[in-house]
C-alpha positions in Angstrom: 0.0 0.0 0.0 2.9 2.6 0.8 4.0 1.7 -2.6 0.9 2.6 -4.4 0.9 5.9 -2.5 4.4 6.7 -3.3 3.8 5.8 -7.0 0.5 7.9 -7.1 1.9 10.8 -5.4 4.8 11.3 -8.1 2.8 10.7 -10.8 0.1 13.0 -9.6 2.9 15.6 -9.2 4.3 15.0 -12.8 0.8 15.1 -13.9 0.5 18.8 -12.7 4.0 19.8 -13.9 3.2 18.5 -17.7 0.0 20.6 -17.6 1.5 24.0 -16.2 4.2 23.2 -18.6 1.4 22.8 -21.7 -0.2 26.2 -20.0 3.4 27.9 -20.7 3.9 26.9 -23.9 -0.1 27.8 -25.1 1.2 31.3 -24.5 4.1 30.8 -27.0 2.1 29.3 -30.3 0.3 31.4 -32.8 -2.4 33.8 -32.1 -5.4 31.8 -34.1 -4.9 28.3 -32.5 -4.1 30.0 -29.1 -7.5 31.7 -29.1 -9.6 28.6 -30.1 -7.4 26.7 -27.2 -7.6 29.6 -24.4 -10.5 28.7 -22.1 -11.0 25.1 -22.4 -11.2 23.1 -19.3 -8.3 21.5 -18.7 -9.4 17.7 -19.7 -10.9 19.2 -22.8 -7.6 21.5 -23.4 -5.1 18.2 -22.7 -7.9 16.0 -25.2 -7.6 18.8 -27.9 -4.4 18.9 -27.5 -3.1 15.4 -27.4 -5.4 15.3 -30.9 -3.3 18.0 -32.9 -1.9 17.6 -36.0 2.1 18.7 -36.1 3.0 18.9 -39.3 4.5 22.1 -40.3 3.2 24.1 -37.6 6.6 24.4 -35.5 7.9 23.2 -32.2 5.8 24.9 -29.8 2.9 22.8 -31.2 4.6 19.4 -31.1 5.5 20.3 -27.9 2.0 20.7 -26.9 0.6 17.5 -28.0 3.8 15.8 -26.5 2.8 17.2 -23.2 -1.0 16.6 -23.6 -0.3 12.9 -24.0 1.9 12.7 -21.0 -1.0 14.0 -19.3 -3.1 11.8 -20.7 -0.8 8.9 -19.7 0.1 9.7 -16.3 -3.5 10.1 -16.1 -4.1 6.3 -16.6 -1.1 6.1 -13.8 -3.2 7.4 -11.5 -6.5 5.8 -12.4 -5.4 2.4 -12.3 -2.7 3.4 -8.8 -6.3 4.4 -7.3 -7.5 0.9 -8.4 -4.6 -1.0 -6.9 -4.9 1.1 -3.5 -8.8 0.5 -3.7 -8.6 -3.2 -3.7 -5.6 -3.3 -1.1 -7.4 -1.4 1.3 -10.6 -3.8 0.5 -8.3 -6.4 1.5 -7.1 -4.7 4.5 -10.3 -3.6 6.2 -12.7 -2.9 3.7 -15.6 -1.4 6.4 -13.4 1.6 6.1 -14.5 2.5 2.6 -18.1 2.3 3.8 -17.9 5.2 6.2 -19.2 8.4 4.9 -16.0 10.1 3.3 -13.2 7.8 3.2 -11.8 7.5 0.2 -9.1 4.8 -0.8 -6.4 7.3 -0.8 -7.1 8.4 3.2 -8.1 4.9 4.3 -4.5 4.3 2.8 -2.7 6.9 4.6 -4.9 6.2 7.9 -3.9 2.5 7.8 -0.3 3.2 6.6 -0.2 5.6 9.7 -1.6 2.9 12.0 0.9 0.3 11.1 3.7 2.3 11.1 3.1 2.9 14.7 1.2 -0.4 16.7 2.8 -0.1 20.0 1.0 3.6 20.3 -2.1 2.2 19.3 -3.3 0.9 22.6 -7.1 2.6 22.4 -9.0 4.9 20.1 -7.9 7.8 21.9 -4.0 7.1 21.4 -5.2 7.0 17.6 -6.4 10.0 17.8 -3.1 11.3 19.6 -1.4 9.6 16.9 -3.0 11.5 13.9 -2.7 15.0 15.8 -6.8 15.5 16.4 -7.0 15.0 20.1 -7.7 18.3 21.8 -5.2 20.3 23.8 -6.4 22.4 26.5 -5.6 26.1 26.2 -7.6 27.4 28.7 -6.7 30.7 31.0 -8.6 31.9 34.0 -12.5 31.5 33.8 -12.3 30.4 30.2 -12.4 27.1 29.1 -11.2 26.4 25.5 -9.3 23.9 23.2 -7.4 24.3 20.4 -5.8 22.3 17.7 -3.3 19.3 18.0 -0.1 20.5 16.2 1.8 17.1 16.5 1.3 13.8 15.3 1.2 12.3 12.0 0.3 15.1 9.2 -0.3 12.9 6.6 -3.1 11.3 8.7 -4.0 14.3 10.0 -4.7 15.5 6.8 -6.7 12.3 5.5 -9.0 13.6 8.7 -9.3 16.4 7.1 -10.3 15.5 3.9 -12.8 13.5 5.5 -14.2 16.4 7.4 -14.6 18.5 4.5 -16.3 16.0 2.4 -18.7 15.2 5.0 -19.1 18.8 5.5 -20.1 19.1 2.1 -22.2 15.7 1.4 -23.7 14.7 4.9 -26.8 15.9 6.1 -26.2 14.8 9.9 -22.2 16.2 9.7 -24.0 19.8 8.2 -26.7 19.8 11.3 -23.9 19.6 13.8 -21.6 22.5 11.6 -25.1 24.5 11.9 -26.0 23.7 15.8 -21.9 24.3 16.9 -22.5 27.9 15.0 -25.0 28.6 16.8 -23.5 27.8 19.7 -20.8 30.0 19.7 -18.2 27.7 18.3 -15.3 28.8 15.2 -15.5 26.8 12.4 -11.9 25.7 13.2 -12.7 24.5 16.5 -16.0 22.3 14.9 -13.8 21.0 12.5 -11.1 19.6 15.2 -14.1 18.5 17.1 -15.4 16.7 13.9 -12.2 15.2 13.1 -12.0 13.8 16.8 -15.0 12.5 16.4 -13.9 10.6 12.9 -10.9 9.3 14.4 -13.0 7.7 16.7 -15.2 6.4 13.9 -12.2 4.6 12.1 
């Protein structure tokens, strides 16, 4: 599984490289083409062009479709690196993928994180120390408050996240909550810790 992250993660990265390179070079070709081209979306700027014809129409434009198609292949990279990591976490703990959220990439980095570490895993709470989510008291005086976890393990802290925000966006009983906290007083940033508590528990 740490493989299949380390391959995704490069080739996610060369992914974004080839298309700010294609970007640069759209800049450089001739005025006519660069105006039917300028304002595409990016899948249908890499499909038009990966479809180009070169001849006689300089460098800039073979450069182009050379870059589309790398997009278009490190593309595939990814798709089928998802796949791989899908079906490796399936055979893992495949209840994971069933929560509201969890996508193969953060049940990959959560499980990664867990393994990495057993002997610190001795309840859900010391998993929750272990991805940075568990609260740390920063009161003073007569007020009471927590604040955010800056240790523990990033990655899986930011797999919470991602979580989070998803649910934030998709689920009806994680939206209630964000509304009710509001309401209550709370910062968005101190719900969202509380929320990510709470899925660290969940997992």
């Amino acid at each position: 599984m740490r493989v299949l992250r380390l391959a995704k993660e490069s080739a996610v990265k060369a992914r974004t490289q080839a298309l700010n390179q294609l970007k640069a070079v759209l800049m450089s070709i001739d005025p006519d083409l660069r105006e039917l081209l300028t304002g595409l979306s990016n899948p249908a700027l890499v499909a038009t062009c990966a479809a180009l014809d070169v001849d006689d129409r300089g460098e800039a434009v073979f450069t182009m479709r050379l870059l589309a198609r790398r997009v278009q292949h490190l593309s595939d990279e990814v798709k089928e690196l998802t796949r791989r990591t899908n079906r490796a976490v399936r055979a893992c703990r495949p209840q994971m993928l069933d929560l509201v959220g969890v996508g193969p990439d953060s049940a990959a980095v959560l499980l990664i994180a867990a393994g990495d570490n057993p002997d610190r895993l001795s309840d859900e709470a010391s998993f929750a120390a272990l991805c940075g989510v568990s609260p740390v008291e920063q009161s003073s005086g007569k007020t009471q408050r927590r604040r955010l976890n800056r240790g523990g393990n990033r990655q899986a802290n930011a797999a919470l996240y991602r979580v989070v925000m998803t649910r934030i966006r998709w689920d009806e009983r994680t939206q209630k909550y964000l509304e009710r906290r509001t309401a209550e007083g709370m910062s968005k940033r101190e719900i969202i810790r509380c929320l990510k508590r709470y899925v660290a528990r969940e997992l």
